[in-house]
N, C-alpha and C positions, 0 to 999 in steps of 0.2 A: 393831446390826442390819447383815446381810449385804447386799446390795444385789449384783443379778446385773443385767450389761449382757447386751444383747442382740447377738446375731451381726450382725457388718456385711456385708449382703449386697454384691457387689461392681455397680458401676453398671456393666460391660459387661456385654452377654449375649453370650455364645458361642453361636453355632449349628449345632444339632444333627449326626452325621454326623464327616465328615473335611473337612478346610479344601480348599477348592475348587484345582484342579489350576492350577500358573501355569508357562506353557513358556517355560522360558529360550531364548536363542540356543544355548546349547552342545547343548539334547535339541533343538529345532529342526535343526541341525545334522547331530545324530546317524539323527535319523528321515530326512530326508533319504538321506543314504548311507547306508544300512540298506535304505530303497525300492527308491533307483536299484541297486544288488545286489540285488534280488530278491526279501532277505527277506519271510516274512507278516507281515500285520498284527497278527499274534496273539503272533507271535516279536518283534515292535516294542515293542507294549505291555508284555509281561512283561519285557523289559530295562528298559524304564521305569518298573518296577511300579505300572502304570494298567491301565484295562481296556482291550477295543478301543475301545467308546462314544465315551470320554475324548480315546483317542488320535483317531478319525476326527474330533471336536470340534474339538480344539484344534490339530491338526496336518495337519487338511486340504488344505489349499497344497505343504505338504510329503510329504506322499505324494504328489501329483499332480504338479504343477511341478515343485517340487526335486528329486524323483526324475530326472524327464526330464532338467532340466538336469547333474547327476551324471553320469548316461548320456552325454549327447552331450561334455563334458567330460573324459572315459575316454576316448571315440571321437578327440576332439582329437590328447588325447596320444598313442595307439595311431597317429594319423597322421604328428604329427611325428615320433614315432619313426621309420616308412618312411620319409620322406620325408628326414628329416637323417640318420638314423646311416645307411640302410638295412635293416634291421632285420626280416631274413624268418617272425622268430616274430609279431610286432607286426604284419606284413602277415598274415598267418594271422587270426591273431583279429580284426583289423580289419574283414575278407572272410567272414568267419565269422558274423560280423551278419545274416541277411536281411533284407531290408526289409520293415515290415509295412504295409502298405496297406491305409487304409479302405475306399475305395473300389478295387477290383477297377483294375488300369491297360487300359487300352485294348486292344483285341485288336482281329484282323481278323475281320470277321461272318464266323458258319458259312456253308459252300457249301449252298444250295442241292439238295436231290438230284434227279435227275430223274423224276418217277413216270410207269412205263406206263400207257399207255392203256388197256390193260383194267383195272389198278389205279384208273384216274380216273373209275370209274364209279361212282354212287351205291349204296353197300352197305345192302343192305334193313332193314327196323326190326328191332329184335330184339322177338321173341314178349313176351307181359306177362309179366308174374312173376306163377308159382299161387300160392294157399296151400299148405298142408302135406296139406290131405286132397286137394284137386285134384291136386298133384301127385304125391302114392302113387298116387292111383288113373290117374294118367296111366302111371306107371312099372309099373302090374300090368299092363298093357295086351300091352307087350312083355317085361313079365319071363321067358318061354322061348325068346325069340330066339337061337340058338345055345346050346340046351342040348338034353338028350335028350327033355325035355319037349314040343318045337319041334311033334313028329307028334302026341303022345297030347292037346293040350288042343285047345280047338276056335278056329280064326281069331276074330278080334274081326268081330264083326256077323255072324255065323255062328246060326244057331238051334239049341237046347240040344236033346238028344232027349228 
């Protein structure tokens, strides 16, 4: 007699999907200077073949922060450059930076203008607002006002013959 063993199922279970994403220092690294250069989030991810989701997950600091720090790092060297070699391309792009400001920097308050006195007087209310049949029949009122019609119809509050 034949005797069949049975399949050994394996005691790990793998789970379902692709193996959850783990960022090294070196794509740390990479997303970082990628940031601070400008690139999108989108041109980040597909170097990393992740999605964006993945990337703003896992790499959050590093878009934000690390980016910044990149940047001002560049600016460094852009400075010692001026600063030791002289280096007037390096002072160009250095200069070339605006500054972006949150908050708006301080100004001198607008002047005042002076308004005349007959402008300082109280301007009357303005009329209500008609409806739509009020206001045609307001506008038939003088609709011949400067046209050749002005003689042939009869004044408003005039009696009809």
């Amino acid at each position: 007699m034949e005797t069949r063993s049975m399949p050994v199922k394996s005691t790990t279970k793998r789970s379902r999907g692709r193996p959850a994403h783990v960022p090294t220092a070196a794509s740390k690294r990479k997303v970082a200077i990628a940031a601070g250069g400008g690139a999108l989030h989108e041109q980040i991810a597909v170097s990393l073949e992740i999605s964006t989701d993945t990337l703003r997950k896992y790499y959050e600091h590093e878009l934000s922060v690390g980016a910044s720090q990149r940047r001002v790092n560049v600016l460094e060297a852009l400075y010692k450059a001026v600063i030791s070699k002289g280096s007037t391309s390096a002072a160009k792009l250095y200069l070339a930076n605006e500054p972006q400001f949150i908050v708006p920097p301080l100004a001198a308050p607008p002047v005042a203008a002076t308004v005349p006195a007959a402008a300082a007087t109280v301007a009357p209310a303005p009329a209500p607002k008609l409806g739509k049949k009020d206001q045609a029949a307001a506008d038939a009122v003088t609709a011949a006002e400067g046209t050749a019609w002005n003689d042939i119809l009869p004044k408003p509050g005039m009696p009809l013959q």
